[in-house]
N, C-alpha and C positions, 0 to 999 in steps of 0.2 A: 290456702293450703295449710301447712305444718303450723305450729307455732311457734315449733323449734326455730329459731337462727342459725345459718352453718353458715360464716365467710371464706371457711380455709378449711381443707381437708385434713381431718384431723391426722393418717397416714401420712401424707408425704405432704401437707403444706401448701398443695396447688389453690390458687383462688375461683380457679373454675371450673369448684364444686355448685353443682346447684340443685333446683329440689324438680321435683319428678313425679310423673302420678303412673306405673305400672304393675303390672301382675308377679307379682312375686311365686318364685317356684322354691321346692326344697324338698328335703325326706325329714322325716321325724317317725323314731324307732321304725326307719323302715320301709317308711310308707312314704309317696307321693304325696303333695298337696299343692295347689296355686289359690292364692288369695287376690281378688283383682281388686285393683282401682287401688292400689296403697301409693299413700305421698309419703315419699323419703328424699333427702339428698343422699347423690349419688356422683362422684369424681371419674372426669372422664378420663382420667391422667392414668391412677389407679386401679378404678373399679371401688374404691372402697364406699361404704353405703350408714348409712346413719337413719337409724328410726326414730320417732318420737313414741309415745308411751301409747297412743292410739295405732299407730301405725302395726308397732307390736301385739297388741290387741285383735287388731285383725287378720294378722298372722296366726297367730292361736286359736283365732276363731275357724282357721278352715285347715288347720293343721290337723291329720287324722289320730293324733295321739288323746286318748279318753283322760277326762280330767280327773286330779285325784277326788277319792271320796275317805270322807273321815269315818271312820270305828263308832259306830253306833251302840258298840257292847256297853252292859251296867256293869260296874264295880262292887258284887256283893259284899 
């Protein structure tokens, strides 16, 4: 899974936080999105959830928010 390490939820401290492989739901500007199969920890004490850099990657990936694009204009 992750390669992150989580012993202890960073929120409240509980030890049994542990990592997790589901479908993440949310809005972005708006919109619905689910990204499946994502590994994160997640505390069952709290709720609170922790992503590693991929994890969030694939969150972005199925999030319906258009990515920025850069100015292509010339500086006469």
């Amino acid at each position: 899974m992750s390669k992150l390490k989580v012993t202890a939820c960073p929120s409240c401290g509980s030890k049994k936080i542990k990592e997790v492989c589901k479908t993440v739901r949310g809005t972005r500007q708006g919109k619905p999105y689910a990204a499946p199969k994502v590994e994160f920890y997640e505390c069952p004490d709290c709720g609170e959830r922790v992503y590693d850099s991929l994890a969030i990657r694939q969150i972005e990936k199925h999030s319906s928010a258009p990515a920025r694009q850069r100015s292509s204009r010339k500086i006469a």
